[in-house]
C-alpha positions as CSV (number, residue, x, y, z in Angstrom):
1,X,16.2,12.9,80.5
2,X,17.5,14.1,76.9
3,X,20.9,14.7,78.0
4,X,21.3,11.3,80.1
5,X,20.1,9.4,77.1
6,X,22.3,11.0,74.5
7,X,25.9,10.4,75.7
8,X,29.3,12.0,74.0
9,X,29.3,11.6,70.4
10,X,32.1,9.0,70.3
11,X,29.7,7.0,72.4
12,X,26.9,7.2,70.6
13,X,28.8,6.2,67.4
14,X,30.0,3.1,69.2
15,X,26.3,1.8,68.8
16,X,26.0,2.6,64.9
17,X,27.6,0.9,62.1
18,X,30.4,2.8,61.2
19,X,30.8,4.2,64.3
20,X,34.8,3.9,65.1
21,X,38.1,5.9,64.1
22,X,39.3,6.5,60.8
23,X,42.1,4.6,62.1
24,X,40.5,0.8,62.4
25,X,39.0,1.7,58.7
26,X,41.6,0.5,55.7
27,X,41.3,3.2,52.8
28,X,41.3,0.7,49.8
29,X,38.4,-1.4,51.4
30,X,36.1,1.8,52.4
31,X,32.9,0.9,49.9
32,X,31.9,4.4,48.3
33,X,28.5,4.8,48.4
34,X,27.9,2.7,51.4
35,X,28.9,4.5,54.6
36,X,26.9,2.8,56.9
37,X,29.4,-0.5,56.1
38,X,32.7,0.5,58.1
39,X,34.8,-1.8,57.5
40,X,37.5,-3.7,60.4
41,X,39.9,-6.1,60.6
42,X,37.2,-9.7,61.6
43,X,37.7,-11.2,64.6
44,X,39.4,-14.7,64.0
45,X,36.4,-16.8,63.4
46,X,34.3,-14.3,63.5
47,X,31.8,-12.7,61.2
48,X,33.6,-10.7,58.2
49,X,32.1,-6.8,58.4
50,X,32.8,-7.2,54.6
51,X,30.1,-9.7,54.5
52,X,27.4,-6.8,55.4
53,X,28.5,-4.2,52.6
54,X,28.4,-7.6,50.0
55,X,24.7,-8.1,50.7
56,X,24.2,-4.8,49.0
57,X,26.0,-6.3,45.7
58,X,24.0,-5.7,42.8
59,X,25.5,-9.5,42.0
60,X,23.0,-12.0,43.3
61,X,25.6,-14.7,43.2
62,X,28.3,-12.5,45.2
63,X,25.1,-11.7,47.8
64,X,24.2,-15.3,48.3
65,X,28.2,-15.9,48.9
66,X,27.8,-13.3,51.6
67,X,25.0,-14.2,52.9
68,X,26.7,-17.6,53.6
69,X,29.9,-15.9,55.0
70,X,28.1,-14.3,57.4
71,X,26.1,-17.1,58.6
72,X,29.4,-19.1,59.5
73,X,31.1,-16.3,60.5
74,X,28.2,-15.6,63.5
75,X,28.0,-19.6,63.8
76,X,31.4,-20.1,64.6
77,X,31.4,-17.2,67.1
78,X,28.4,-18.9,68.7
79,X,30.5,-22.4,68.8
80,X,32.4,-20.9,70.7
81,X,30.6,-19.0,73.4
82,X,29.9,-20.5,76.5
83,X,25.8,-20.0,78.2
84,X,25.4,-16.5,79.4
85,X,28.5,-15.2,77.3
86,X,28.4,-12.6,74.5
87,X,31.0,-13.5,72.1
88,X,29.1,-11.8,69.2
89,X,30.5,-8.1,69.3
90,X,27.6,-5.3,69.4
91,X,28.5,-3.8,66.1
92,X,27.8,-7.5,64.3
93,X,24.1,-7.9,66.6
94,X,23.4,-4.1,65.7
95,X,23.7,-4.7,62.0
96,X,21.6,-8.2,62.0
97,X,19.1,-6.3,64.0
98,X,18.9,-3.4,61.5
99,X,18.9,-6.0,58.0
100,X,16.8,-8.1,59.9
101,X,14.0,-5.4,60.6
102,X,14.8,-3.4,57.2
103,X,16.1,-5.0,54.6
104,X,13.9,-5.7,51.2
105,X,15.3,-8.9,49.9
106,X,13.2,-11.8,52.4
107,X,15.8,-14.6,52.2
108,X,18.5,-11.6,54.0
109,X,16.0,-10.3,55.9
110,X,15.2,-13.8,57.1
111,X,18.8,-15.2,57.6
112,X,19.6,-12.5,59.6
113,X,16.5,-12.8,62.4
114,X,16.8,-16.5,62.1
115,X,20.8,-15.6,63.3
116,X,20.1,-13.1,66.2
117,X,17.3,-16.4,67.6
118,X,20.1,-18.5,67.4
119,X,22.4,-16.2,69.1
120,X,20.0,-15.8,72.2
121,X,19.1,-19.6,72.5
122,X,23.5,-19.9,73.4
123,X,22.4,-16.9,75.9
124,X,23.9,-14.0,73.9
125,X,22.3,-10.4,74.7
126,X,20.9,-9.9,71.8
127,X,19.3,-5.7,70.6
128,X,15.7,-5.5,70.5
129,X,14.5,-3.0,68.4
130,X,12.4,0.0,70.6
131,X,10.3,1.2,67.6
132,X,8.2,-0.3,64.9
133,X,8.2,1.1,61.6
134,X,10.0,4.6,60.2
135,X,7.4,6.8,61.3
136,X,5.8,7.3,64.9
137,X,2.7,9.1,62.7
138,X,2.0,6.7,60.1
139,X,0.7,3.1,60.3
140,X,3.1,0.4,59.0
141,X,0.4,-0.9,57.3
142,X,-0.2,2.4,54.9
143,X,3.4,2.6,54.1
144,X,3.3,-1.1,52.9
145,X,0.1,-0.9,51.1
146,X,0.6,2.6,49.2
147,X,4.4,2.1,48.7
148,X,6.5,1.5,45.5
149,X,6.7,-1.9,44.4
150,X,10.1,-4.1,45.3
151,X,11.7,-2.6,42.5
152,X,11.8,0.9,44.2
153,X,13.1,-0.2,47.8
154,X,15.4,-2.7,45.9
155,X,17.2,-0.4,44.0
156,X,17.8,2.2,46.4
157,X,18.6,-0.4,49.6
158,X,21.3,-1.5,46.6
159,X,22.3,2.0,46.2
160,X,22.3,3.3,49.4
161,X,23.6,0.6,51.4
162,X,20.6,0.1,53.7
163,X,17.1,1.5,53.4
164,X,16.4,4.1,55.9
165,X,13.2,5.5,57.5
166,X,13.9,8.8,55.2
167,X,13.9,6.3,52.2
168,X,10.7,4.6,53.4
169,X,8.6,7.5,54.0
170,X,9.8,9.2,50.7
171,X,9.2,6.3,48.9
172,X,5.3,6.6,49.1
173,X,6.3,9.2,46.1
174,X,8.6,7.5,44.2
175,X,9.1,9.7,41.1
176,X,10.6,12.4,43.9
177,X,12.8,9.8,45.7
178,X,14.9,9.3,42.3
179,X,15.4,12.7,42.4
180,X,16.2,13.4,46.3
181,X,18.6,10.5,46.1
182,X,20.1,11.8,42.9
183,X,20.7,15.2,44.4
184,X,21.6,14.2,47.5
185,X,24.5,11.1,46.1
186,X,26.0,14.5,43.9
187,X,25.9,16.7,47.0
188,X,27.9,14.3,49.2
189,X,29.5,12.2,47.1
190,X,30.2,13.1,43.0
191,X,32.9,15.0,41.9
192,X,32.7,18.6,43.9
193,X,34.5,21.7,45.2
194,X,34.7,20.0,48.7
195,X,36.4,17.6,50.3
196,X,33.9,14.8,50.9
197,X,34.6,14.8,55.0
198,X,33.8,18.1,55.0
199,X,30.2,18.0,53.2
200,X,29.3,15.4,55.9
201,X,30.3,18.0,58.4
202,X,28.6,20.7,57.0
203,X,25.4,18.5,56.7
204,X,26.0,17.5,60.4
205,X,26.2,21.0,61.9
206,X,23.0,22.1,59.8
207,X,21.0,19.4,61.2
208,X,22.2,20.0,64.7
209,X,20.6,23.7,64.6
210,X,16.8,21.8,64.5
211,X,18.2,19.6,67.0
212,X,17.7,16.8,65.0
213,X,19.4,13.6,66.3
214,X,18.6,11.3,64.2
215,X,20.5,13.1,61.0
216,X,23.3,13.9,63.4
217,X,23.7,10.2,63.8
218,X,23.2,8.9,60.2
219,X,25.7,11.7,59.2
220,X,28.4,10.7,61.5
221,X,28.9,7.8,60.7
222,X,28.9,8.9,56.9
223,X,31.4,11.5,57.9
224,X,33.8,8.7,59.1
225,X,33.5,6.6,56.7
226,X,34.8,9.3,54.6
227,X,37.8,9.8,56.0
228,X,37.0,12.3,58.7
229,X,38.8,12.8,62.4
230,X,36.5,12.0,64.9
231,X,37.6,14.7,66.9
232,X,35.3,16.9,65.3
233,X,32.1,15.5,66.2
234,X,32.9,16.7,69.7
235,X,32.7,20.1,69.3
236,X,33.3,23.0,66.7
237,X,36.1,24.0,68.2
238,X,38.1,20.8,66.9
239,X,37.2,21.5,63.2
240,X,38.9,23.2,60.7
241,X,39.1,27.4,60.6
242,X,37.0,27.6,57.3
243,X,34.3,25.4,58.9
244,X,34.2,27.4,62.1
245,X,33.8,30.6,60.1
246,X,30.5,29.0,58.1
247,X,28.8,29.4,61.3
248,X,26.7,32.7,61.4
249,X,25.4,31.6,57.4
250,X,24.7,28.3,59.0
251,X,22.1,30.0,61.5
252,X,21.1,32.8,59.5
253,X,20.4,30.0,56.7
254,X,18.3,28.1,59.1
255,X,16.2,30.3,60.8
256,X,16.2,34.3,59.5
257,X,17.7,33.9,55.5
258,X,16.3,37.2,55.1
259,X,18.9,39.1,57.0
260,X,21.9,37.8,54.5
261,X,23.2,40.3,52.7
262,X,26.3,40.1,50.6
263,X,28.5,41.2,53.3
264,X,27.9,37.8,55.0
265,X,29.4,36.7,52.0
266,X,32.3,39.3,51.3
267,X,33.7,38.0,54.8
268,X,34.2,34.4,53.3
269,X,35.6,34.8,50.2
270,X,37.5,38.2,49.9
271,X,40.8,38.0,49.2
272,X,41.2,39.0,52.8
273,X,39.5,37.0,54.3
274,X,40.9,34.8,56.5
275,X,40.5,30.8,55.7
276,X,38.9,32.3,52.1
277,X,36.3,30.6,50.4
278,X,36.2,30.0,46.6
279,X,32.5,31.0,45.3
280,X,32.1,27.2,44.3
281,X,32.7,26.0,47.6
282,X,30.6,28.2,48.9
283,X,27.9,27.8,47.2
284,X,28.3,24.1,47.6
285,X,28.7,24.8,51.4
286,X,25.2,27.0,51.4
287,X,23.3,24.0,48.9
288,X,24.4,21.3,52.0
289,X,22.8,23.6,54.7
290,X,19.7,24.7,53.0
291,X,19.5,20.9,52.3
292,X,19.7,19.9,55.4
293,X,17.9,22.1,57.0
294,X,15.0,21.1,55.1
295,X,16.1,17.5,55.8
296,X,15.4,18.0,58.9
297,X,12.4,19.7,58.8
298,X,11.2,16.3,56.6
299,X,12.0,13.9,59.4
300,X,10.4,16.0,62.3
301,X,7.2,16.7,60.2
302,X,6.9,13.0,59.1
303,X,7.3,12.1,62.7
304,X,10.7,9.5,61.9
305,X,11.9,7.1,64.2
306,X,15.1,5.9,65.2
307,X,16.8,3.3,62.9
308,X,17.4,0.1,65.0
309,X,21.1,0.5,65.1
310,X,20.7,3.8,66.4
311,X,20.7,5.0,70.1
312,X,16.9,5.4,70.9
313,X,16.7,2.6,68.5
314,X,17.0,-0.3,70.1
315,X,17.5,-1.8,73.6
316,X,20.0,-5.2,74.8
317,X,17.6,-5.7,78.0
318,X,14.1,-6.7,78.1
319,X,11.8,-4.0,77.1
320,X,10.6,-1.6,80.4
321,X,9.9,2.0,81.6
322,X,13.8,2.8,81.2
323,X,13.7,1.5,78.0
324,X,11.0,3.4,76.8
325,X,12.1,7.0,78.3
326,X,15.9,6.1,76.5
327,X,13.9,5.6,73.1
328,X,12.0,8.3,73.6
329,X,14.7,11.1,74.0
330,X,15.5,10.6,70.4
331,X,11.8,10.2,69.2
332,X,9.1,12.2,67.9
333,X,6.7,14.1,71.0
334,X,3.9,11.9,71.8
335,X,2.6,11.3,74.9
336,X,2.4,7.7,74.2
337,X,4.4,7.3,70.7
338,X,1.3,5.0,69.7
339,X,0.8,4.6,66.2
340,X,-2.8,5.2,64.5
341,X,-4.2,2.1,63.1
342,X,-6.0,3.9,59.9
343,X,-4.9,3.8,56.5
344,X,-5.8,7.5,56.9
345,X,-5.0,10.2,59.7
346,X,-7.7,10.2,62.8
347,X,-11.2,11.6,62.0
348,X,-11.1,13.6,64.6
349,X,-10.2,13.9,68.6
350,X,-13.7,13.2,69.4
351,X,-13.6,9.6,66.9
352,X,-16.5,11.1,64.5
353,X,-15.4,10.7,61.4
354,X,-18.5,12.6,59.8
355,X,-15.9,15.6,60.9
356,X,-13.0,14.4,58.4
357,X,-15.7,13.8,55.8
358,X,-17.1,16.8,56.3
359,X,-14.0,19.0,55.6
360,X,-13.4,17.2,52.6
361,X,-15.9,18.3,51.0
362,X,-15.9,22.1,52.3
363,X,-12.1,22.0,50.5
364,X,-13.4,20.3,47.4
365,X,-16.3,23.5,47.3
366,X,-13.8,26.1,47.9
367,X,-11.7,24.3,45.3
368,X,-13.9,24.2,42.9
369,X,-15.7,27.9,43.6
370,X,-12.3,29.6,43.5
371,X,-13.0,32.7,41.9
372,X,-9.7,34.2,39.5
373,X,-10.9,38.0,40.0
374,X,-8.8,40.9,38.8
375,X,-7.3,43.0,41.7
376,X,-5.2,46.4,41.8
377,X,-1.8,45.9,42.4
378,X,-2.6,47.2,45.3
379,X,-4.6,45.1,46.9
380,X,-2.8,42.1,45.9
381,X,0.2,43.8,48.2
382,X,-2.5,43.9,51.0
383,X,-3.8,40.7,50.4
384,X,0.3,39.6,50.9
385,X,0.9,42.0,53.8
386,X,-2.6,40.6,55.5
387,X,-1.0,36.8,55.2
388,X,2.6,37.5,56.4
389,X,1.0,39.7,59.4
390,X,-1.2,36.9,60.4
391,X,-0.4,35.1,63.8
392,X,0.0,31.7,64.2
393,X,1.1,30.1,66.9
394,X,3.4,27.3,67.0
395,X,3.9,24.7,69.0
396,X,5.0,24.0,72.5
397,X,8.6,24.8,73.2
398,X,10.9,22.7,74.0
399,X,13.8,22.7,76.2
400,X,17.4,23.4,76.3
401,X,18.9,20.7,73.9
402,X,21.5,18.1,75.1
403,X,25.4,19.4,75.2
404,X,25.8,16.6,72.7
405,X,24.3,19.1,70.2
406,X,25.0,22.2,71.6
407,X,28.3,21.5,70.9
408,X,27.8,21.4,66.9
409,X,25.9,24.8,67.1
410,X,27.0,28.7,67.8
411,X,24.6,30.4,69.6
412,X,22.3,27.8,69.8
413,X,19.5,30.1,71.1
414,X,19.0,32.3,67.8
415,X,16.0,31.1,65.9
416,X,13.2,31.8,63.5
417,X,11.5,34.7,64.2
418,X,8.2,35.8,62.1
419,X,9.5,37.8,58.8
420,X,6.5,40.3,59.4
421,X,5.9,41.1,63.4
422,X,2.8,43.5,64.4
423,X,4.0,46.8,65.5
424,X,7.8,46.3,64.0
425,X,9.6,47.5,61.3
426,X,9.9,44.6,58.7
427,X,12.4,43.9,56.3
428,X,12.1,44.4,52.8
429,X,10.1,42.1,51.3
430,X,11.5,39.4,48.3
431,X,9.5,40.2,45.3
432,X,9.6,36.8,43.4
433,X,9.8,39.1,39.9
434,X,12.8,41.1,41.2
435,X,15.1,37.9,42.0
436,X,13.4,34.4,41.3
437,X,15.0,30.8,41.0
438,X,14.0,30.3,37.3
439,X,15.5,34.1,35.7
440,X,18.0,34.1,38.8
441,X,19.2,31.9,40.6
442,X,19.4,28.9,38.6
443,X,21.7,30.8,36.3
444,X,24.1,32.2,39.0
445,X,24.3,28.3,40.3
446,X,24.8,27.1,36.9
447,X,28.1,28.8,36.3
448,X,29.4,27.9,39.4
449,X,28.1,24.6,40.1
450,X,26.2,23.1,36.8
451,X,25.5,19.5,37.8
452,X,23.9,20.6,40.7
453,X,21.7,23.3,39.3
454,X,20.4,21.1,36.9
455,X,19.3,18.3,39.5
456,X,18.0,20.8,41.9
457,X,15.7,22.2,38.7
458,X,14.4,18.3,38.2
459,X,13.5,18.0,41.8
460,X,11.2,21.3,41.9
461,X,9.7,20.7,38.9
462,X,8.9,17.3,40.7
463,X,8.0,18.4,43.2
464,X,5.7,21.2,42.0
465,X,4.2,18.7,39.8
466,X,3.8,16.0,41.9
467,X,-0.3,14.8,41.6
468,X,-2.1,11.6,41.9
469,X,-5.2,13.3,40.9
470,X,-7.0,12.6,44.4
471,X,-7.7,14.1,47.7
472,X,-8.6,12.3,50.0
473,X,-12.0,9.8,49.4
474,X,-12.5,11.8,45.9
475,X,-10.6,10.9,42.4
476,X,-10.3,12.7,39.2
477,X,-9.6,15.8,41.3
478,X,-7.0,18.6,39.7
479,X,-5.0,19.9,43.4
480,X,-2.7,22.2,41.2
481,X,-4.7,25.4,43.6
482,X,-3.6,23.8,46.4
483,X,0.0,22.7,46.2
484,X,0.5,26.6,44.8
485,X,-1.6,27.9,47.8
486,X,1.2,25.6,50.3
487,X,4.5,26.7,48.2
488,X,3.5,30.1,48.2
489,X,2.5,29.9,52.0
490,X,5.7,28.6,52.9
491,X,7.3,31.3,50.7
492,X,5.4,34.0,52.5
493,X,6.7,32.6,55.9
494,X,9.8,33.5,54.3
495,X,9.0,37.3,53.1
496,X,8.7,36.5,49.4
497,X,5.9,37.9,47.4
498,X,4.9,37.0,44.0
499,X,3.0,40.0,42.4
500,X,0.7,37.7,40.6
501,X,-0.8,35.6,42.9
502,X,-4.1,36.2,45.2
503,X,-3.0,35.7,48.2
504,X,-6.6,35.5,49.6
505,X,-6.5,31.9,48.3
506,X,-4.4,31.1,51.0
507,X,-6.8,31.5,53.6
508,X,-9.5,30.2,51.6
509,X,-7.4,26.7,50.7
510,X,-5.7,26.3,53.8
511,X,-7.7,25.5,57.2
512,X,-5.8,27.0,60.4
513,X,-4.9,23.4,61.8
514,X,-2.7,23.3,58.8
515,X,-0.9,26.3,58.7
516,X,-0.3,26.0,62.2
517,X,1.0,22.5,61.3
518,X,3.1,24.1,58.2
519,X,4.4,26.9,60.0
520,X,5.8,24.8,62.9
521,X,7.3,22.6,60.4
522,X,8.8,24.7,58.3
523,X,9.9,27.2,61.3
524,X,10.6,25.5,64.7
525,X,10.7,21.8,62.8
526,X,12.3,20.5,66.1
527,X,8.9,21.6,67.9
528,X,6.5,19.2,65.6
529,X,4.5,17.0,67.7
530,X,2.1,13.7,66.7
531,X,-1.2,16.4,68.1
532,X,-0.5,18.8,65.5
533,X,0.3,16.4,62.2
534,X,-3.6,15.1,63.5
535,X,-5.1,18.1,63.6
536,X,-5.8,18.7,60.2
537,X,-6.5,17.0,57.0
538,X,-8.4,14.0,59.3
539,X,-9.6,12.4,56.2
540,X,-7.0,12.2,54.1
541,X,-4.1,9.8,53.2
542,X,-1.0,9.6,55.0
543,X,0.5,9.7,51.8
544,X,-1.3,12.8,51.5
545,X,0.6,14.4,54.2
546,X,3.7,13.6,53.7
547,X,3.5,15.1,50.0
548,X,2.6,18.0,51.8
549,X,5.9,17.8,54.1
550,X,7.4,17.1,50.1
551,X,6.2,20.4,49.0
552,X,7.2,22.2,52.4
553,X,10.3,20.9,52.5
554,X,11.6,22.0,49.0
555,X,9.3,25.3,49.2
556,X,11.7,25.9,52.2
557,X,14.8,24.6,50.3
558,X,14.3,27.2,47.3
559,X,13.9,30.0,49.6
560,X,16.9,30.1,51.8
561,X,18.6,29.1,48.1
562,X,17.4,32.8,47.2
563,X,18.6,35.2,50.0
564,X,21.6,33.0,49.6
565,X,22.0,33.5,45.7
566,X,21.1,37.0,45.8
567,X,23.7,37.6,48.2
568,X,26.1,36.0,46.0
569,X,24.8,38.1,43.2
570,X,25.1,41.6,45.0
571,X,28.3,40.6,45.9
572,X,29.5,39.8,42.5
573,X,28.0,42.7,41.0
């Protein structure tokens, strides 16, 4: 069903905003920071596309003026449509159906369903949207009553040129959505070593490894905006040489970052090489894919949707079965994609909610009885080694993924395998005091690529700081035990051991349901499903859990950062 649903690329992109050759898109009217708002020549009469990008004006004069300009604009199309026509093109109904369900300023948001009614009363076919909401886990009804205030989604709908489903989720946790949006607007669009087509490009093929449609979309469109040649969204093969030759990183980076060594990276940037790399633009290149990658474990583990003006997103015939099954290739698994109702996650399969209570409290006593003992060095290694060793099964798995995406990946069948397998000879464990971020990393990064280092620095720190002082029914809590029991976790998915921490508090803090849940996410993201983000945690917040998919996803980010860096180091050295 996957691959009848998700057509060529240049198909697809016909359906999103943006989604046409550089050619239709003048250079002097292509708005920076808003590539979601291609701009074309308007149909005589018709709605100006510049009309959409002005609504993002930080001027509220200059919005109101476009707010008018498109109302005539899509007026004046509809004068002239006869009953049953479709004058309106798709691109214009796509983009009222997106502001119309998305946008944060009412009187926009408003105009522009008030506009699609009026286009379907002259018979026009107008988009309904096929989802409700950014997320298929969490209620609509949490994410507007523990969001940021208007000033939050404002400002970054201004910024971004539309507010997304990632924007929406992250913004539960507003201090880290500054930062994510900070790094991110340096990654792709600041001053940098590369060429802005090609950081789309790179983000594009990195997401395409978890199979992850929805980035592939939002980042296509980004990467025409920018000037890149559609040829290269259908296939590797059509990019450029030192693209093609990112490739085995670009897996190794995603799935096994333990197995880079530094002649991964001799092979890029020697003077031999062929299609060299500069050490900035490589470590630019490797900052995009470990980005992404954890990107993309975010939107599976938060369970996002498709945006309306994407394909999966919306449907120009009356909702039915067909519908549903074209939505659903591009959604999160569910059996029925039905939302919980509760503010908080399901008490439990069997609806008793004494369950969920219940295992609050068992965490709070285990939080509170920690005991700091002193072990042997010794032991602590076992304690490690007894984690790492431990099985946990993930998910079901799924199938072969569409040829839309197979054609953005090289060997598309490598993936994460556990660090530590029973019976096998592992590789060498990272100790965290032999090459950390802090004393490491973060210095190597900072020669080559300052700005970056710095906001990647903020956004741990954030991150690892991140408390509300509550878990779940219970206030005045302190969770720091916790959040360090999930980073370090993560990091020991990843084969990095730090010599100072008890890693018996792991399997004290941490109830099975959730590491299974973490481990999926963090490993096989593409095999999350809406059964395993309610399987544990059944009393908390949904806000809750998506600070935990915070935490996983930069825990995940730092470590491929590290095999990475360290690379880079042993090469240098």
């Amino acid at each position: 069903m996957e691959e009848m649903a998700l057509e060529s690329l240049s198909g697809v992109l016909d359906e999103c905003p943006g989604g046409r050759s550089n050619s239709d898109v003048p250079k002097a009217s292509r708005p920076h920071h808003n590539p979601q708002f291609v701009e074309s020549e308007p149909e005589v009469g018709g709605p100006n596309p510049k009309s959409f990008s002005r609504l993002c004006s930080r001027d509220e004069a200059e919005r109101a003026e476009a707010l008018e300009e498109l109302t005539q604009g899509v007026m004046a199309r509809l004068g002239l449509d006869r009953p049953g026509s479709a004058n309106l093109d798709k691109h214009t109904l796509l983009q009222l159906l997106r502001v119309s369900q998305s946008c944060p300023i009412p009187e926009v948001c408003e105009r522009a369903a008030e506009l699609l009614r009026r286009a379907q009363e002259r018979g026009v076919a107008i988009p309904q949207a096929l989802t409700t909401g950014p997320s298929a886990f969490i209620p609509d009804q949490e994410i507007l009553e523990e969001g940021p205030d208007q000033e939050v989604l404002m400002e970054a709908f201004l910024s971004l040129g539309r507010l997304d489903h990632v924007t929406m989720v992250m913004a539960l946790h507003p201090d880290y959505l500054n930062c994510f949006l900070s790094t991110q607007d340096a990654l792709l669009e600041l001053d940098g070593p590369l060429p802005r087509p090609w950081r789309y490009y790179i983000v594009i093929m990195a997401v395409a490894r978890h199979q992850c449609f929805y980035l592939v979309q939002q980042y296509s469109a980004g990467f025409l905006e920018a000037g890149g040649e559609e040829n290269w969204l259908r296939g590797l093969q059509h990019t450029h040489p030192k693209i093609r030759c990112l490739q085995t990183l670009n897996k190794l980076l995603a799935h096994r970052p333990w197995l880079i060594t530094q002649q991964h990276i001799q092979e890029l940037v020697c003077p031999g090489a062929d299609a060299r790399w500069s050490l900035a633009e490589l470590i630019h290149a490797v900052v995009l894919m470990a980005h992404s990658h954890s990107l993309a474990s975010f939107v599976w583990g938060c369970g996002l949707q498709p945006e309306p003006d994407h394909l999966g997103g919306h449907t120009f015939h009356p909702p039915s079965p067909s519908n549903q099954e074209l939505g659903n290739a591009c959604r999160p698994h569910s059996p029925t994609n039905n939302k919980p109702q509760s503010l908080h996650s399901p008490a439990s399969e069997d609806g008793k909610p004494e369950v969920g209570v219940m295992e609050v409290e068992v965490l709070m006593k285990r939080m509170v009885e920690l005991q700091r003992q002193e072990w042997s060095q010794e032991e602590m290694i076992t304690r490690f080694e007894r984690e790492r060793r431990e099985v946990i099964p993930t998910a079901v798995v799924r199938g072969t993924p569409p040829d839309l995406l197979l054609r953005l990946v090289q060997d598309p069948d490598f993936s994460y395998e556990d660090f530590s397998v029973r019976g096998e000879q592992s590789p060498p464990t990272m100790r965290a005091q032999d090459y950390s971020w802090e004393d490491h990393g973060f210095s190597l990064m900072n020669r080559l690529l300052p700005d970056m280092s710095q906001l990647l620095e903020e956004k741990f720190q954030v991150v690892c700081g991140l408390t509300y002082n509550r878990m779940a029914m219970h206030e005045d809590v302190d969770t720091r035990s916790l959040r360090k029991a999930l980073w370090n976790y993560i990091h020991c998915l990843y084969g990095i051991r730090y010599d100072d921490y008890d890693y018996g508090e792991v399997n004290v803090l941490l109830e099975r349901g959730l590491k299974v849940y973490v481990k999926t996410v963090a490993c096989h993201p593409e095999q999350t499903t809406a059964s395993l983000y309610s399987a544990f945690w059944r009393h908390f917040r949904h806000s809750e859990k998506v600070h935990v998919n915070l935490l996983l996803m930069e825990a995940r980010l730092q470590a491929a950062l590290l095999y990475a860096l360290r690379a880079i180091t042993n090469y240098m050295t």
